[in-house]
N, C-alpha and C positions, 0 to 999 in steps of 0.2 A: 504494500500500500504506500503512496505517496505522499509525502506531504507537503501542503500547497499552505504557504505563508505569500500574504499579503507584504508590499512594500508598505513600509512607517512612513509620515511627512508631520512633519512639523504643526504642533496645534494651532488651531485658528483658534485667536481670540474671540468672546461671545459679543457679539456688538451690542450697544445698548443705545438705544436712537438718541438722537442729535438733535437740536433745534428747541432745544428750551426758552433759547433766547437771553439764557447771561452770561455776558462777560467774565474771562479771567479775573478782569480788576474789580466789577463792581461786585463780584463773588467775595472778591476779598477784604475789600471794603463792608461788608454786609457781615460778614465772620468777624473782623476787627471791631468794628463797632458793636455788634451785638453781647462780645463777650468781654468789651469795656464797661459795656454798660450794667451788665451782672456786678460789678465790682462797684462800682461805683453805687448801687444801690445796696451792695452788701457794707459798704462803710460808714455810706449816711444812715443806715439804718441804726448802728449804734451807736448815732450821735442822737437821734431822733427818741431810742428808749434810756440812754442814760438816766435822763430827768425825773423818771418814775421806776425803772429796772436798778438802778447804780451804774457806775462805771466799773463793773465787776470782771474777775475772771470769766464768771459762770457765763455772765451776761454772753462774754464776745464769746465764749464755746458754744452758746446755742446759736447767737446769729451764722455763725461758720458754718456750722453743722446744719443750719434749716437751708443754707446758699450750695453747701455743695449736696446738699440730699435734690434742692431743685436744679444744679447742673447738673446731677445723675439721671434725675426724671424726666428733664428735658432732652436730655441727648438719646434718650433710651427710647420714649416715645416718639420725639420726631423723628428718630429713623424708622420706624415700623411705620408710621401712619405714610410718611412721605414714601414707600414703597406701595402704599395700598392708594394713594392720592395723588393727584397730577401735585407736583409739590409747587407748581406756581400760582396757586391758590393758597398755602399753607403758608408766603412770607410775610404776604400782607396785614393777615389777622394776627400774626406772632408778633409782628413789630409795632402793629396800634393796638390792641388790646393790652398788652403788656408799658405804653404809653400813656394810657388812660388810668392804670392802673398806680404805676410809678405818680405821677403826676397829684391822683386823688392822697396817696399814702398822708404827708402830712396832716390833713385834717383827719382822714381817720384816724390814723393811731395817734392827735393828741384830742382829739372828740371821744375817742373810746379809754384813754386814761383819767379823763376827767369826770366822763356819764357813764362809763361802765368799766370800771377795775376789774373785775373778775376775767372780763372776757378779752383784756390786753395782749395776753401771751400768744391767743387763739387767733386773733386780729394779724398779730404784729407778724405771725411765723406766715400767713396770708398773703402778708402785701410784701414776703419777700419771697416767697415759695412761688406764686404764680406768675408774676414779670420772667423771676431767675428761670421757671420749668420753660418758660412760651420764648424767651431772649436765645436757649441755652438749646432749644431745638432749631435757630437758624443755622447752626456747624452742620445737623446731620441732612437737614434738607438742601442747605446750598451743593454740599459734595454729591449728592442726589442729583441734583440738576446738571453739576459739571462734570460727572464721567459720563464718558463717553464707548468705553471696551473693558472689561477685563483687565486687560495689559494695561492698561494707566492708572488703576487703581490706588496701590502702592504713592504714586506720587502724588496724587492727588488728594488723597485723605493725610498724605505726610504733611503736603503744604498748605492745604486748610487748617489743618490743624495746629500747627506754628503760625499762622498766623491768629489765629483765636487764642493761644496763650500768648503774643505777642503783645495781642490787642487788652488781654487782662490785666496786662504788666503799666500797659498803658492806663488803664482806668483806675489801677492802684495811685501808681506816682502821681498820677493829674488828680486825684483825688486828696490824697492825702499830703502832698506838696503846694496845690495851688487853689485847688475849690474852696477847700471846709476853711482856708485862711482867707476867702475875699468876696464869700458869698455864704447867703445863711441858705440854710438845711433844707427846706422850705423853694429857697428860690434855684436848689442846685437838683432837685427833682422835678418842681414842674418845667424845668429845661432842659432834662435828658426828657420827661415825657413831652415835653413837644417835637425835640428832635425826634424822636423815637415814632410820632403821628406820623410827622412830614418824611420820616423816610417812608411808612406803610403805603402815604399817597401816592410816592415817587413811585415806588415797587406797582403798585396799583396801574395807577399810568404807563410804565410798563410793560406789561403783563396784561394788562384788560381785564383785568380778576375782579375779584372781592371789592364792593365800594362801602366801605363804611364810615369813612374817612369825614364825612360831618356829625355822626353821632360821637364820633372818638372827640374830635375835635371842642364840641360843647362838653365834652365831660374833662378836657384840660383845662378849660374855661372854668368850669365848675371849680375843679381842684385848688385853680390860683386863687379866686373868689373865696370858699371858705376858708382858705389856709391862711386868708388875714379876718378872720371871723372868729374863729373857734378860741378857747384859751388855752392857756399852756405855751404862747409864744415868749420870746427872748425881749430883751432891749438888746443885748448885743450876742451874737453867736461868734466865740471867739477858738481859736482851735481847739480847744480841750473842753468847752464849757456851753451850756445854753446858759449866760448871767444875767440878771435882772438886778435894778439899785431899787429900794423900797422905801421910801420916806417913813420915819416915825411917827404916827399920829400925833403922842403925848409930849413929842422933843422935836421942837422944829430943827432944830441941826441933826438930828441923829436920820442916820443912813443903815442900812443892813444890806449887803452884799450875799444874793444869792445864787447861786450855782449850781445847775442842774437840780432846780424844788429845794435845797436844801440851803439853812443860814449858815453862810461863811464866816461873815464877820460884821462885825457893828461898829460904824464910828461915826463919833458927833465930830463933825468937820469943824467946827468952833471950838471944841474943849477935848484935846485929844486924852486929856487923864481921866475922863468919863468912860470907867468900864463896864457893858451891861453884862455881858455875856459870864457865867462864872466861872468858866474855866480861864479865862483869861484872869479874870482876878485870882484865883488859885496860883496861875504862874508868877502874875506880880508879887504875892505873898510871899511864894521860893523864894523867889530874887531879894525883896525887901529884908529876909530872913539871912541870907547868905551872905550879902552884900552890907555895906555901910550906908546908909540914906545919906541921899544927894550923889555916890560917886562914882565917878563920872567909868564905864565898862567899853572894851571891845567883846561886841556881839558878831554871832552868825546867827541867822535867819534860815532853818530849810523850812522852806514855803514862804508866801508875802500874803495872800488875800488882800483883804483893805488895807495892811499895815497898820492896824492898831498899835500889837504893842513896839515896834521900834518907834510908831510917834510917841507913844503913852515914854517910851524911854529917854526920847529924846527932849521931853518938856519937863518931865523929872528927875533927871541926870544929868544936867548939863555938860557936854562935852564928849557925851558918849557918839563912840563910833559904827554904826548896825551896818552890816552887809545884809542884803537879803538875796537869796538864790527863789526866783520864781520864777516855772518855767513854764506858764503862758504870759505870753506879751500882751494880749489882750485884757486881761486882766490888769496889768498894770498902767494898760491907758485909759481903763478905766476908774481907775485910783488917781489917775490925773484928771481926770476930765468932768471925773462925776460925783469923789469922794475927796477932792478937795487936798488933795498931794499937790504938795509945790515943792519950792527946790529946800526941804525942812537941811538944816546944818545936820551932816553924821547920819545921815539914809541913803548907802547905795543899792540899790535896789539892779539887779544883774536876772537879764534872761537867761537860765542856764537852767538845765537838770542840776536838783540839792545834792545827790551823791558828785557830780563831777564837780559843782562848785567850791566839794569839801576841798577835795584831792589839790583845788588850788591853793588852799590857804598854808602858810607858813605853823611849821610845827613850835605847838606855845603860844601860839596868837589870839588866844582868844579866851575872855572872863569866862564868860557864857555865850554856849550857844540852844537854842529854842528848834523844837522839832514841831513845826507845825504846818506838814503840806499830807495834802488829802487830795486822793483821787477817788471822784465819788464819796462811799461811804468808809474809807480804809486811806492807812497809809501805805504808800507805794512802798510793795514789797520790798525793794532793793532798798530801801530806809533802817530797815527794820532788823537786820539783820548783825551776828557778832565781826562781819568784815567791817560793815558801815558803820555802826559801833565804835572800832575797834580806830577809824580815822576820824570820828568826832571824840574821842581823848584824844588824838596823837594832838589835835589843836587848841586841846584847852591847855592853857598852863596848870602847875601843879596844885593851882587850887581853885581850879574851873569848875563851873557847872555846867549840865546837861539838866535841860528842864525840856518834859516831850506832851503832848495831847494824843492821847489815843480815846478810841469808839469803839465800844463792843456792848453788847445784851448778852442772856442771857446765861449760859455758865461763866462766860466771860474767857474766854479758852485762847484768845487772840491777846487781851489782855496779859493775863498769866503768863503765855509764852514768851511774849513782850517782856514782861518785868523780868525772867529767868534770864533771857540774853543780856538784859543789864547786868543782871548779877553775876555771869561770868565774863561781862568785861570790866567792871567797875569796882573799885573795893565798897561803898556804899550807895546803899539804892533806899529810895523810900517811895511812897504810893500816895494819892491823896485824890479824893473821892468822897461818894456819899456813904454813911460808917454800913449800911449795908453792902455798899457793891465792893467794899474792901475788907468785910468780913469779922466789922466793929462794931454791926447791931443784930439782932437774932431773925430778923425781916431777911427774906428772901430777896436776893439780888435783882434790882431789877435792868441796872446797867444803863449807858449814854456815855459819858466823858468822863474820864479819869486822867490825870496828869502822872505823868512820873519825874523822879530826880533820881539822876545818877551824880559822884562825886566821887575823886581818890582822898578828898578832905571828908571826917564826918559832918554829915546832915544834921541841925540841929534841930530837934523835932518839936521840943516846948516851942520856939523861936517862929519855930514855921506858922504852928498850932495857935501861936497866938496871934499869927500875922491874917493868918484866914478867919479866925474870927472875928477878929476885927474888921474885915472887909464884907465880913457877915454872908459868908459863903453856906453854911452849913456843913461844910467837908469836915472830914479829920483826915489825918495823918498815919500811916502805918510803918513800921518800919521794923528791921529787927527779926525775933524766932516769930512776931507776928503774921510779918509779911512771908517769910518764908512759906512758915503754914498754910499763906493765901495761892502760895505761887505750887505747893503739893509738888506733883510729878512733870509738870510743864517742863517742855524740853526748849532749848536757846533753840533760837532761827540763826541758819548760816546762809549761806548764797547758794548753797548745794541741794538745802532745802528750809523752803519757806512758805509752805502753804497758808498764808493771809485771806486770802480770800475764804478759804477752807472751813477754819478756826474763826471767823466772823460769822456771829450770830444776826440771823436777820432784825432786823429794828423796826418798830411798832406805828412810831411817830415822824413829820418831820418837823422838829425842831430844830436847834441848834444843833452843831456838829460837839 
């Protein structure tokens, strides 16, 4: 029997018709832009829940996590459907609906934190989830359109796809470099949601498809319309912050400084040794206590807020020196502009991150230095630890203080931890708070603001004890096998590990920080 083999030739590619009618570039263009615009919507969106969420860890891990679960949703479904659908139909409705949608967001989610708290989380994950899923299916329907065989596959899903991570790279930087610094929240979505209409029209035009393009259009209209309507707006949106200035009813000079919903700082622009806030008076007490009355200290500042207390320093100290490290600039033009900062003698006031502005100061240089920067409802992790610690001694001289404000409820676990990394950098530490949340009344903790002091000098506690009562704070003093007992098993934060946000109990009310 014989055997009869066929000759082999080389496979034919499977062709896939032609004539979709887009362009290499505006393919690209249409990739780029759609998955600049995912980012840029996933960044303002945590500027837009800070005010009501915190500036948390947790915070930015669900927004992450709701933005790439809708770039997985979206790239997953627009491939399937765009194989079952003429996909020139499918770009117009992804890029205006998700328009219309970006655009409304502001007033929804601050109409739905202000009439309906419960349902914020449900909203918020909404108005990122369905723009990012409908944006994040133009990569798989444009590569839809533009192969053309088999055999070009490969390059073709290579190079849409660099450029849709190109374009993402793009919507970070121009987000986080140049929008959120020179445009509010507000006016930097309904202007990707208009862009985002008028490309759907363009595509429209076109393609001859889908016209929806004046109902999209009235509801950006809509969106711009209540998003200056609704509450929960800023007076100024600075890069870190939505701040508001609040006049005192009962003190026509007095100012409150607030930031993201919550009170930062309070200053009567007329009478800077006007302290309302009582943790501020707690720290004047330290000081008062430690120091000689009247003389004259070099200060560091991590944090500025309004600058209370380096004014409060500088009208009762005379000749004292405050640097302050605060590292939104906005913030501090608004302490010029609005809280009544002028050129005060001995307030330098420096835009910097507080950890790199330690690392500049001269070893010994400093009386006291004041730990009072807060992001959101916590202090920025990298503050808080026995590294950063360990360079706010290298600058105090040998008989400096450390006076700090911290924020925690209830076990108080952030607190604690706090006070333990004092106590392995410090030879003494003291606490001072309300006698429940430091473990001085038999009342159940309820937590808010507690100050600490660290020192290589001892702390002198009748001194202190009598300086806050007299300020009429209601605080005591802890210090000692007392405090210890308070601080139990709490372990120091290092750089290695610091879970702040973790060890922060949630908080009840917004009051004062």
């Amino acid at each position: 029997m014989s055997l009869v083999t066929e000759s082999s030739s080389p496979p034919v590619a499977e062709a896939v018709p032609r004539g979709h009618g887009l362009g290499s570039r505006a393919a690209a263009v249409l990739v780029f832009g759609s998955s600049a615009a995912v980012l840029v919507v996933e960044i303002v969106a945590l500027r837009l829940l800070a005010p009501y969420l915190g500036l948390t860890l947790e915070t930015s891990t669900m927004v992450i996590g709701i933005a790439l679960t809708a770039i997985a949703l979206g790239s997953w479904l627009g491939g399937r459907v765009a194989d079952r659908v003429d996909p020139r139909r499918l770009l117009g409705p992804s890029l205006g609906v998700s328009g219309a949608v970006v655009a409304l967001t502001p007033a929804v989610l601050r109409g739905t934190a202000e009439w309906a708290p419960p349902a914020l989380l449900t909203i918020a994950s909404l108005t990122i989830l369905v723009p990012g899923a409908l944006l994040s299916a133009v990569t798989p329907i444009v590569t839809k359109l533009r192969l053309t065989s088999l055999a070009e596959t490969g390059t073709v899903v290579g190079r849409l796809s660099g450029v849709g991570t190109a374009g993402a790279i793009f919507g970070t930087v121009l987000t986080g470099f140049v929008l959120v610094s020179r445009l509010p929240v507000s006016g930097i979505l309904i202007g990707l949601g208009t862009l985002l209409v008028a490309g759907s029209a363009l595509v429209e035009w076109r393609t001859r498809g889908w016209s929806g393009t004046p109902a999209l259009t009235l509801a950006v209209v809509a969106g711009g319309l209540a998003a200056t309507a609704v509450p929960g707006g800023c007076d100024v949106e600075t890069r870190y912050h939505c701040a508001r200035v609040v006049a005192d009813p009962d003190r026509d000079s007095g100012r409150t400084l607030v930031l993201d919903g919550l009170r930062h700082s309070y200053v009567d622009i007329e009478d800077p040794t006007f302290l309302k806030f009582t943790y501020v008076r707690a720290i004047a007490s330290a000081v008062d206590a430690a120091f000689p009355e009247g003389e004259a200290l070099a200060a560091h500042h991590l944090g500025g807020g309004g600058l209370t207390y380096p004014r409060y320093l500088a009208a009762t100290r005379p000749g004292t020196r405050s640097v302050v490290s605060e590292i939104d600039s906005g913030v501090v033009r608004i302490d010029r502009e609005r809280l009544g900062l002028g050129d005060e003698t001995g307030v330098d006031v420096r835009v910097e991150d507080g950890r790199l502005g330690l690392r500049r100061l001269e070893t010994g240089s400093r009386d006291l230095v004041v730990g009072d920067a807060f992001g959101g409802v916590s202090v920025p992790w990298h503050l808080t630890t026995v590294e950063a610690l360990a360079d706010v001694r290298r600058v105090l001289d040998e008989d400096g203080l450390y006076v700090a404000n911290l924020i925690d409820h209830g076990d108080l676990a952030f607190a604690r931890a706090e006070a333990a990394t004092l106590a392995e950098t410090f030879e003494h530490v003291a606490l001072m708070g309300e006698p429940a949340d430091i473990g001085l009344a038999p009342a159940a903790a309820d937590g808010g603001n507690l100050v600490v002091l660290a020192s290589d000098r001892p702390v002198d506690p009748r001194a202190t004890q009598e300086a806050l009562d007299a300020r009429r704070t209601g605080w005591k003093i802890a210090t000692g096998d007392g405090l210890a007992s308070w601080i139990g098993d709490a372990r120091p934060l290092t750089d290695d590990h610091a879970p702040v946000d973790q060890l922060l109990q949630p908080y009840g009310s917004r009051g004062s920080r």
